[in-house]
Backbone as CSV, one residue per row, in Angstrom:
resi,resn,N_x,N_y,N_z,CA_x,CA_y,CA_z,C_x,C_y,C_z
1,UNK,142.790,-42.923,46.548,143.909,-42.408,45.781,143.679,-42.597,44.305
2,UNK,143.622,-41.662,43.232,143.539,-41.590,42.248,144.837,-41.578,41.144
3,UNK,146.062,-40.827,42.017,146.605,-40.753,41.182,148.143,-41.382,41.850
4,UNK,148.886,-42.552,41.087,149.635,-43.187,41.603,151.405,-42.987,41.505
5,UNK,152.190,-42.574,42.489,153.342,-41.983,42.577,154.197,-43.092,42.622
6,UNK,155.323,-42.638,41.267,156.665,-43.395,41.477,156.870,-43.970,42.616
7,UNK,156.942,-45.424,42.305,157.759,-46.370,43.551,156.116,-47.093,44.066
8,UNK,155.165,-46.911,43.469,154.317,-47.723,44.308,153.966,-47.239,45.398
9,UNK,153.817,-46.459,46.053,153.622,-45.759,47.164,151.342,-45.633,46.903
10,UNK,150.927,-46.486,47.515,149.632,-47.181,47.418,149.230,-47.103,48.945
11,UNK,148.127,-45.713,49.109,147.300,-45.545,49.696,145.981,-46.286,50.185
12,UNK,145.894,-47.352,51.315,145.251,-48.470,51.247,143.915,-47.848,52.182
13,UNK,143.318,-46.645,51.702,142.157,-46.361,52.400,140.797,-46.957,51.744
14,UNK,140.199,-46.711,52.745,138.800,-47.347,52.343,137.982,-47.223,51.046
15,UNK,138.041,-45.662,50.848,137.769,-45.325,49.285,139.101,-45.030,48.511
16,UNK,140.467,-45.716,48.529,141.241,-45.998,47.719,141.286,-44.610,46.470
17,UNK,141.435,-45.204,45.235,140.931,-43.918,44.079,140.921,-43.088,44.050
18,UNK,139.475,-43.036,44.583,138.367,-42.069,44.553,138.350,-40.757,45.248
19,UNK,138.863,-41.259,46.562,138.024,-40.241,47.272,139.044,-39.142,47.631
20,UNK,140.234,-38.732,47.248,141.380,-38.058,47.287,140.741,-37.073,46.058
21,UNK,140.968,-37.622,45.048,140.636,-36.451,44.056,139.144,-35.688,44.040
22,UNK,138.174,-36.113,44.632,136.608,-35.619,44.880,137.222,-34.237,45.276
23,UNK,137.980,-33.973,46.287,137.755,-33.028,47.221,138.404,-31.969,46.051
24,UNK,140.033,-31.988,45.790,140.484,-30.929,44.584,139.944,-30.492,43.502
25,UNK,138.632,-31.432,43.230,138.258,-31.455,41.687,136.654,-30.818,42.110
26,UNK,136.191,-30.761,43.698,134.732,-30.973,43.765,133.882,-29.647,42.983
27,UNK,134.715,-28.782,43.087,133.941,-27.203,42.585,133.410,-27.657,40.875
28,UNK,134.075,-28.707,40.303,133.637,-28.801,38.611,132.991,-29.858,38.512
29,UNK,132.474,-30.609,39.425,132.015,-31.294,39.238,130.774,-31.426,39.197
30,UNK,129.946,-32.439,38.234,128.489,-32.336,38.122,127.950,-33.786,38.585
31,UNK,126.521,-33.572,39.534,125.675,-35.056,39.757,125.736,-35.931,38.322
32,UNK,125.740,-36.890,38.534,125.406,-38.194,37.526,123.673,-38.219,37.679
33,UNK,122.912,-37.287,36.989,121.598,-37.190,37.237,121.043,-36.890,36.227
34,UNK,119.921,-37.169,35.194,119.161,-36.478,34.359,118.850,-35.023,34.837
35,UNK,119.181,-34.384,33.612,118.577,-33.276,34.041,117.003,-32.676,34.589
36,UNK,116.457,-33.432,34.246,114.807,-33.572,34.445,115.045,-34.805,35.742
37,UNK,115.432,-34.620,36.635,115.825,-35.567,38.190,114.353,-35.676,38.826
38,UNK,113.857,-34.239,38.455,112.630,-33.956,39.591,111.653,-35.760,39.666
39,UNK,111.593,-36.031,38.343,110.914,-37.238,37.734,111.003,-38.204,38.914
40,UNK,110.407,-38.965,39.364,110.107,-39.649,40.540,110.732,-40.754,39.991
41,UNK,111.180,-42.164,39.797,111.632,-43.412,39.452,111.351,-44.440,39.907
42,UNK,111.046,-45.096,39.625,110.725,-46.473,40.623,111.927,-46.843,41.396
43,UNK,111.957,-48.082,42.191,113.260,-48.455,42.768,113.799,-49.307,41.896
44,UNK,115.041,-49.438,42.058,116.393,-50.027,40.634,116.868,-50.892,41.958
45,UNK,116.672,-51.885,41.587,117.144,-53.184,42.811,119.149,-53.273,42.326
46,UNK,119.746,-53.883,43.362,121.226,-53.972,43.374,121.907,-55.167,42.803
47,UNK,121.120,-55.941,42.377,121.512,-57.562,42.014,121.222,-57.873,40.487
48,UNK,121.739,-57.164,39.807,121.620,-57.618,37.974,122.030,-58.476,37.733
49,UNK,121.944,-59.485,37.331,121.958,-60.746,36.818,122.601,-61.595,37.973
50,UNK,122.236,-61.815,39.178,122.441,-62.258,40.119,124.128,-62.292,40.227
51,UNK,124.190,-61.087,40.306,125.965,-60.970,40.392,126.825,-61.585,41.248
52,UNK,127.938,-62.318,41.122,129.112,-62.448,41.940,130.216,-62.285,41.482
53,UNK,131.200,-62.884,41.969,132.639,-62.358,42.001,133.328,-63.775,40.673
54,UNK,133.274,-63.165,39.519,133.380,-64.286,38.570,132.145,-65.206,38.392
55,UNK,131.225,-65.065,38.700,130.281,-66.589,38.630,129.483,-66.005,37.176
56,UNK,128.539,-67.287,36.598,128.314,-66.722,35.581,126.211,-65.820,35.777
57,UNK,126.281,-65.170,35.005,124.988,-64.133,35.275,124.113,-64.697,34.291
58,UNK,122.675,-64.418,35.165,121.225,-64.455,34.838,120.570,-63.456,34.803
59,UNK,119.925,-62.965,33.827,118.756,-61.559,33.955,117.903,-62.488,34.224
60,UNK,116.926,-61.976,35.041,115.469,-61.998,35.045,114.516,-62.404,33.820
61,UNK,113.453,-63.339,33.728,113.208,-63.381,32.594,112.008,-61.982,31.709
62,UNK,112.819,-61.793,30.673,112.678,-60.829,30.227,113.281,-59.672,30.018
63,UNK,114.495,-59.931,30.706,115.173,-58.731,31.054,116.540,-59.090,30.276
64,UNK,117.552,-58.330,29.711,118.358,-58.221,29.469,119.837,-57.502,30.452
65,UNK,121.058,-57.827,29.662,122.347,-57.373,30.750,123.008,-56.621,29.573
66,UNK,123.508,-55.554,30.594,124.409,-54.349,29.495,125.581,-54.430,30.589
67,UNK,126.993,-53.788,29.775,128.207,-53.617,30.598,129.267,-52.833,30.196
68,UNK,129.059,-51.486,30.937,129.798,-49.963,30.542,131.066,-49.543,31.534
69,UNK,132.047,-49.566,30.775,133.327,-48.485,31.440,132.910,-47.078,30.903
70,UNK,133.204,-46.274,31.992,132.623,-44.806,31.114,133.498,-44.085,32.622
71,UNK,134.997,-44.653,33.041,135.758,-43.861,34.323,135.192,-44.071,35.641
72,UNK,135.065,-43.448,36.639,134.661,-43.724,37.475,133.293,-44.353,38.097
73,UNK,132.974,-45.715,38.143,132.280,-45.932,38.681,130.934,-45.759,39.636
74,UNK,131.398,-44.695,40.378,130.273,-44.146,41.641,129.772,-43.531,40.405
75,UNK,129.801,-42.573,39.562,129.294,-42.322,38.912,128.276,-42.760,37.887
76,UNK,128.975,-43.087,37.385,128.447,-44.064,36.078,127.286,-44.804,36.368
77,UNK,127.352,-45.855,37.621,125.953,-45.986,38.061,125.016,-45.102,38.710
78,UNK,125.213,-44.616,39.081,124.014,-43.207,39.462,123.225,-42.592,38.416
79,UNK,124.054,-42.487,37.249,123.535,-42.124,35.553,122.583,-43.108,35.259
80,UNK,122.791,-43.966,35.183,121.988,-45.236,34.682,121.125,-45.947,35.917
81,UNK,121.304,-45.458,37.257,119.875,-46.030,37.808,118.906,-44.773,37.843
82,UNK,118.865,-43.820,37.253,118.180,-42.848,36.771,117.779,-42.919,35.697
83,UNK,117.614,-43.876,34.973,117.089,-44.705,33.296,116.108,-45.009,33.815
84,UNK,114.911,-44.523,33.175,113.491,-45.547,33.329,113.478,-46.901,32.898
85,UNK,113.496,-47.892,33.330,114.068,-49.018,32.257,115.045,-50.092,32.748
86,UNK,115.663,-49.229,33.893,117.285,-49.814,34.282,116.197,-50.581,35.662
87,UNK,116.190,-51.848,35.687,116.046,-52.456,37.005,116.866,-52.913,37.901
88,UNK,118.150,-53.094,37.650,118.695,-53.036,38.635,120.712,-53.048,38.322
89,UNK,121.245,-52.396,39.129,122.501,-51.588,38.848,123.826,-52.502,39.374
90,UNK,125.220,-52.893,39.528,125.831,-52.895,40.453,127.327,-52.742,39.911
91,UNK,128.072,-52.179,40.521,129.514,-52.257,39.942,130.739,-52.935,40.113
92,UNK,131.486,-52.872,38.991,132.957,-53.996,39.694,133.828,-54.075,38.370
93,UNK,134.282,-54.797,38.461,135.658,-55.064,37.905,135.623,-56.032,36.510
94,UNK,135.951,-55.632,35.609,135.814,-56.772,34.209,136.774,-56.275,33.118
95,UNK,137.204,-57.216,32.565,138.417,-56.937,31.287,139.799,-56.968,30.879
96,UNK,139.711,-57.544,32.421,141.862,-57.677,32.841,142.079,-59.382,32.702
97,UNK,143.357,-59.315,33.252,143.856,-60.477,32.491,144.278,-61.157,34.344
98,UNK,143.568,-60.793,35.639,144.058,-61.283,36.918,142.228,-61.592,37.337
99,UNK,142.307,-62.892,38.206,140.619,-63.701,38.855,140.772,-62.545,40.162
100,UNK,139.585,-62.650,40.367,139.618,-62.196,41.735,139.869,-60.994,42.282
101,UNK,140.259,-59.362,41.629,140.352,-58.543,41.590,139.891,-57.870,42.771
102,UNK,140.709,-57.117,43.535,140.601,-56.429,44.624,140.804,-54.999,43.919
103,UNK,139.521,-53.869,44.920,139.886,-52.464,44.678,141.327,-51.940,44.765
104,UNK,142.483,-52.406,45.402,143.685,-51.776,45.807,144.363,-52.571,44.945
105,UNK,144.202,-53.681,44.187,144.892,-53.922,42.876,144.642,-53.668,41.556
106,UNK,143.320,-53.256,41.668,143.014,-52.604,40.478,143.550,-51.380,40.057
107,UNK,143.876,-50.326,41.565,144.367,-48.728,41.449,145.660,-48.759,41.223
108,UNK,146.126,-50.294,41.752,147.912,-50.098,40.947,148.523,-50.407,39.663
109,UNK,147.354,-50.693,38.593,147.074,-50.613,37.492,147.970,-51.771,36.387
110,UNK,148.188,-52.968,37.183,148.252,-54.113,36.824,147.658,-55.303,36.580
111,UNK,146.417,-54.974,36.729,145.505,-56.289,36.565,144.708,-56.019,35.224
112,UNK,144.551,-54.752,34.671,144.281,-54.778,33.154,142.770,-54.919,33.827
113,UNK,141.964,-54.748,34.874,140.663,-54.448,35.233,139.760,-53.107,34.757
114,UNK,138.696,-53.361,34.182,138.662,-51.290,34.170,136.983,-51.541,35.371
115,UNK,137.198,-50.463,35.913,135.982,-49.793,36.957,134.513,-49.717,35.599
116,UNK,133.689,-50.882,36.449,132.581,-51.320,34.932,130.954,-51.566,35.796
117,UNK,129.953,-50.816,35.513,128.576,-50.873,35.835,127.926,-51.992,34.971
118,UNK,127.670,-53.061,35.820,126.659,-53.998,35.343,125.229,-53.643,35.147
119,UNK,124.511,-53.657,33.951,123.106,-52.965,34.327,122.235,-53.618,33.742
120,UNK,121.222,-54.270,34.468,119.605,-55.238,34.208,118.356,-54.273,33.792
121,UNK,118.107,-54.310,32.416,117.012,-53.302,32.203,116.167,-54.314,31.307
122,UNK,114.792,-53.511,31.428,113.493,-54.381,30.561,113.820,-53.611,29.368
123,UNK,113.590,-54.771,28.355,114.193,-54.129,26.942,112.582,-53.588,26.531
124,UNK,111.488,-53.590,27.134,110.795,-53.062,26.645,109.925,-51.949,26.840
125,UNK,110.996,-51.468,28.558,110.864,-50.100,28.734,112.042,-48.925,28.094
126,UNK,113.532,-49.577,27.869,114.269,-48.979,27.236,115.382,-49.570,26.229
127,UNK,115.526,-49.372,25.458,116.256,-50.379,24.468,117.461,-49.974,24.515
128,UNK,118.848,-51.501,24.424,120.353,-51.290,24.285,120.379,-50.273,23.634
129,UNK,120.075,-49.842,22.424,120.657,-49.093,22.028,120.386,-47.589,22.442
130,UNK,119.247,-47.427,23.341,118.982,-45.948,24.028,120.232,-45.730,24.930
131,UNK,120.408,-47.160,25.837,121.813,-46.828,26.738,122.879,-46.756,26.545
132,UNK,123.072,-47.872,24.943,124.417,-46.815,24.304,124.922,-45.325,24.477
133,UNK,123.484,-45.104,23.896,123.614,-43.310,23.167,123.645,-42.903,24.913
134,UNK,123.040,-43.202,25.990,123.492,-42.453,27.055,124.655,-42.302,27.367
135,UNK,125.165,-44.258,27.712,126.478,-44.213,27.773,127.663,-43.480,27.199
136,UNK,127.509,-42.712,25.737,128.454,-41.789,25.191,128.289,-40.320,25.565
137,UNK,126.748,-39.733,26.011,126.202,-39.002,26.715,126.994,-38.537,28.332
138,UNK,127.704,-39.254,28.551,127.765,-39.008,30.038,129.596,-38.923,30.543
139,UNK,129.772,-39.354,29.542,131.734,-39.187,29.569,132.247,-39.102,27.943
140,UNK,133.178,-38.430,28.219,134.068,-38.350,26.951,134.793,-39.275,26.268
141,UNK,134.082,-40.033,25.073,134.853,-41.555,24.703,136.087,-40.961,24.037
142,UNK,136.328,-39.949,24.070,138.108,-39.332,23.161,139.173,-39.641,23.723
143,UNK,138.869,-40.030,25.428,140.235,-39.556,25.966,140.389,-41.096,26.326
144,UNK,141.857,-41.105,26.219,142.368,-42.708,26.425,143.114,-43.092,27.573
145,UNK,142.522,-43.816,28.387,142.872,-44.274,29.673,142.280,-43.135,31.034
146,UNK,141.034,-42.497,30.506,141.404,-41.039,31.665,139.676,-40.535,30.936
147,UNK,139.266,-39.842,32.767,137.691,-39.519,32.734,138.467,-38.011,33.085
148,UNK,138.209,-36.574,32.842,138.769,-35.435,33.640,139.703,-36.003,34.147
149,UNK,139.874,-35.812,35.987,141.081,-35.795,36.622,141.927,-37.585,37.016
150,UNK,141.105,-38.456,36.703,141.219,-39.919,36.758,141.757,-40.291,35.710
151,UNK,142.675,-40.810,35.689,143.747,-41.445,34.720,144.101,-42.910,35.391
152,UNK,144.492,-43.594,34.296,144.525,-44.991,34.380,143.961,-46.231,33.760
153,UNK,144.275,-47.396,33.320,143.486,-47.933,32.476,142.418,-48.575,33.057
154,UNK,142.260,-48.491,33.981,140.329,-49.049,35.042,139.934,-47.535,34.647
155,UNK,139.729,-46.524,33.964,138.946,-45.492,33.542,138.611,-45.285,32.229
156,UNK,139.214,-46.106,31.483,139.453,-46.427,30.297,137.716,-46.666,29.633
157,UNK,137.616,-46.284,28.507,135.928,-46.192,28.087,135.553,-47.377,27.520
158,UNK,134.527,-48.208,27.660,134.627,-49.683,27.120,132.841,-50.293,27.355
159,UNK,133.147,-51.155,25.997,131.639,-51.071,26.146,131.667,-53.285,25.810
160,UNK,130.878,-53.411,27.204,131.514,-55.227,26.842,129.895,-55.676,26.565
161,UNK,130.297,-56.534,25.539,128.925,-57.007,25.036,128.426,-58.639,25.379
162,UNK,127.199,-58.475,25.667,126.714,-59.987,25.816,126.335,-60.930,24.758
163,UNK,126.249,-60.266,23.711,126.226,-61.365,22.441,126.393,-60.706,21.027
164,UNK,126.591,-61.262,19.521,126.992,-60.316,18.907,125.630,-59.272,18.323
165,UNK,124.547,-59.167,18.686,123.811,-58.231,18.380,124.060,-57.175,18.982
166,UNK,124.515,-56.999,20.302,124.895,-55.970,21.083,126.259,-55.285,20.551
167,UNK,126.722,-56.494,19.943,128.359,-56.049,19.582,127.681,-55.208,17.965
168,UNK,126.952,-55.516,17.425,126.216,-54.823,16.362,125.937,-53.618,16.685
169,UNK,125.330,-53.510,17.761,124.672,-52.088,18.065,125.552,-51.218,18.720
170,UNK,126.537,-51.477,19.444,127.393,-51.296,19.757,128.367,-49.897,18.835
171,UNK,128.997,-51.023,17.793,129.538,-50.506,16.721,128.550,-49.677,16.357
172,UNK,127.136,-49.484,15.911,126.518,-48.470,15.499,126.522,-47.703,16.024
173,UNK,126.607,-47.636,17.690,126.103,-46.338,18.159,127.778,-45.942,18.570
174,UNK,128.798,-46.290,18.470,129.979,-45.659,18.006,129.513,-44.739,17.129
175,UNK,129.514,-45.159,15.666,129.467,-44.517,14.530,128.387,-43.062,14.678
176,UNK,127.072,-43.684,15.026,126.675,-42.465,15.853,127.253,-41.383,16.870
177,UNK,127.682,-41.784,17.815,128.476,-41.499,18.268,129.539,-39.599,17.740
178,UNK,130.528,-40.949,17.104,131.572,-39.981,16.169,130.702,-38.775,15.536
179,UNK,129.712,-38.792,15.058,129.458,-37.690,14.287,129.336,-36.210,14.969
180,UNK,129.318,-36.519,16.788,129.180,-35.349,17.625,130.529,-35.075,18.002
181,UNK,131.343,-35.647,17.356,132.826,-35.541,17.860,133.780,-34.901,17.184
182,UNK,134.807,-34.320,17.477,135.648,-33.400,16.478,137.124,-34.323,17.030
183,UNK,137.065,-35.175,17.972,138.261,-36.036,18.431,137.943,-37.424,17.970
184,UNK,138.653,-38.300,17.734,138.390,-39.646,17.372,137.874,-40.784,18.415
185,UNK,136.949,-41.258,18.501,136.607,-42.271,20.152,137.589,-43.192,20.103
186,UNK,138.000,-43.729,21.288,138.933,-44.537,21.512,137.828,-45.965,22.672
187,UNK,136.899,-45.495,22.327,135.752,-46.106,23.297,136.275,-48.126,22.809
188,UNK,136.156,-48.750,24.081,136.604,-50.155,23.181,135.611,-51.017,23.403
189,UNK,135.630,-51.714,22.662,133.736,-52.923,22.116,135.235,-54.294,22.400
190,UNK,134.590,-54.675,23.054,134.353,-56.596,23.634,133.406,-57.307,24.244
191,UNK,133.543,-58.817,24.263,132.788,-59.826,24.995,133.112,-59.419,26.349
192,UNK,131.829,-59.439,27.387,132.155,-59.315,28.448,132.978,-60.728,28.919
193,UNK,133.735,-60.471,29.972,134.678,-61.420,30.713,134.301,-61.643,31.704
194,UNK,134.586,-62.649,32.316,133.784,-62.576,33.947,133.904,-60.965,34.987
195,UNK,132.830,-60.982,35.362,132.467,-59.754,36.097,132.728,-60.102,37.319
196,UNK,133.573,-59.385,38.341,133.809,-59.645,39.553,133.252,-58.220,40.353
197,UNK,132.252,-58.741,41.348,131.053,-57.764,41.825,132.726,-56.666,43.117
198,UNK,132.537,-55.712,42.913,132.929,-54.765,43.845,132.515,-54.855,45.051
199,UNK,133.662,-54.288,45.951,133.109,-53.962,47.489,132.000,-53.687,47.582
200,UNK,131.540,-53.710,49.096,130.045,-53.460,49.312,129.994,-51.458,49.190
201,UNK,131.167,-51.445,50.091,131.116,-49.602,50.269,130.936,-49.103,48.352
202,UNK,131.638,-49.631,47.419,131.386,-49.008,46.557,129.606,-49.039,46.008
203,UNK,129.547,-50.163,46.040,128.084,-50.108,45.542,126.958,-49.166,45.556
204,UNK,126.443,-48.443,44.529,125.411,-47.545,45.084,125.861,-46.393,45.662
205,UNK,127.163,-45.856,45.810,127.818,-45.193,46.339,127.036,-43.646,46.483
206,UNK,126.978,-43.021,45.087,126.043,-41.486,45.269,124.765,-41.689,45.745
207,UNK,123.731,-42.644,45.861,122.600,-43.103,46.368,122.889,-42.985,47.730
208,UNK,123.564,-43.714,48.157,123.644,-44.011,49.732,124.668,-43.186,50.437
209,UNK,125.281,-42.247,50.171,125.771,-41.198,50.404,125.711,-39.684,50.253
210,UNK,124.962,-39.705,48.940,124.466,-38.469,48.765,125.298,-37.350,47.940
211,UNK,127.000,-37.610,47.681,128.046,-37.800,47.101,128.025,-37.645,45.445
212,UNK,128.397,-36.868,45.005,128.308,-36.831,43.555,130.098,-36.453,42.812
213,UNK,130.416,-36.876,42.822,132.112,-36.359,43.012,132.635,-36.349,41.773
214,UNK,132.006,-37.966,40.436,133.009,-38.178,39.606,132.815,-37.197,38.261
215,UNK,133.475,-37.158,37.666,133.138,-36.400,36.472,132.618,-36.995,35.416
216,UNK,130.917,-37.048,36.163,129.959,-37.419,34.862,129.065,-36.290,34.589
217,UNK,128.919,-36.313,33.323,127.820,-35.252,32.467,126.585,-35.553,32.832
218,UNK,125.660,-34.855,33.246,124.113,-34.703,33.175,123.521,-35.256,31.783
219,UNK,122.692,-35.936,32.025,122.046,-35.868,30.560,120.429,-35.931,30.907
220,UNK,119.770,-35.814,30.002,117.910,-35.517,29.757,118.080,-37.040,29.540
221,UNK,116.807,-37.711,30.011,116.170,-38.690,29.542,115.720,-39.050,28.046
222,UNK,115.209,-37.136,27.827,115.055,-37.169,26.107,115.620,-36.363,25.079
223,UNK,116.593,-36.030,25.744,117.796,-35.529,24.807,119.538,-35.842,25.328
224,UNK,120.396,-34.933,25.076,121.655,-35.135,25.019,121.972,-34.368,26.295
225,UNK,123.042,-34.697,27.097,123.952,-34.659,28.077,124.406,-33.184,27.745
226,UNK,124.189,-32.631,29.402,124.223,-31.312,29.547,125.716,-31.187,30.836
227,UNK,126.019,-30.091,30.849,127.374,-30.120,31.932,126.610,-29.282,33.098
């Protein structure tokens, strides 16, 4: 269930959110895929910084941690384990003000959670600031609280940083950003908060289903995001 009706009336299915609006919206919708897909990839493992539910995270040594709201989830990671660079992906919950965050409390839009891709990449196959510029590449940072047909503040665009160099680059690639924009970004820069890892069904979701539903933009590996 995506979209939530006076009185609380909370649809407790398995894909919750999501999977109600896929079907009305599916004709406009585009894969979360580089456009150049054909490109073979290595495998993008599921465990970025040895994720759990609040605990605190480790990259790999050598590796760095990034952490993007950019709306729906299933999406968003499918974009970014299609990064040469990205070793390993997983999604969940970060930025609200409730521990322990369940998918069916997040959709009733009281826990101040937004739907957020954890992502482990070698900084010296692709640099933060390349996945910035994707990350603005792949959803619309204008619109506030809302990806296309998903509204709510877990869709909300947000970019949480692991230390203040990121929060540096961050802000730059805003500013970058804006200059392709004729609307103002409402995209929001913070410290990440504890990350609480998502259901298993969500994880990996367009990978292991085959499923492309949310409304993310295509983008090139070496250029800008195509529809």
């Amino acid at each position: 269930m995506r979209y939530l009706l006076p009185g609380s009336m909370l649809l407790l299915s398995l894909t919750a959110c999501h999977e109600s609006a896929t079907h009305d919206q599916g004709a406009s919708r585009t894969a979360a895929a580089p456009s150049n897909a054909a490109q073979v990839l290595a495998h993008v493992g599921t465990n970025p910084g040895q994720v759990g539910r609040g605990t605190p995270l480790a990259a790999a040594a050598g590796h760095e941690l990034a952490a993007f709201a950019a709306g729906c989830f299933w999406g968003v990671e499918d974009a970014f384990r299609h990064v040469p660079g990205v070793t390993a992906t997983a999604v969940g919950y970060t930025g609200g003000h409730t521990s322990d965050p369940t998918y069916p409390r997040v959709c009733e839009h009281d826990t101040g959670h937004a739907e957020t891709v954890l992502i482990e990449f070698d900084p010296k196959r692709v640099s933060y600031s390349r996945l910035l510029d994707i990350f603005f590449e792949i959803h619309d940072p204008t619109t506030l609280d809302r990806q296309g047909p998903d509204y709510g503040d877990q869709y909300r665009s947000a970019i949480f940083t692991l230390s203040p160099a990121q929060e540096q680059a961050a802000r730059a690639a805003v500013a970058r950003a804006q200059k392709q924009q004729s609307q103002r970004i409402v995209t929001q820069i913070g410290p990440l908060q504890p990350f609480y890892r998502a259901e298993d069904y969500h994880q990996q979701y367009a990978e292991r289903t085959g499923s492309h539903g949310c409304p993310i933009r295509q983008f090139s590996t070496e250029g800008s995001a195509t529809l």
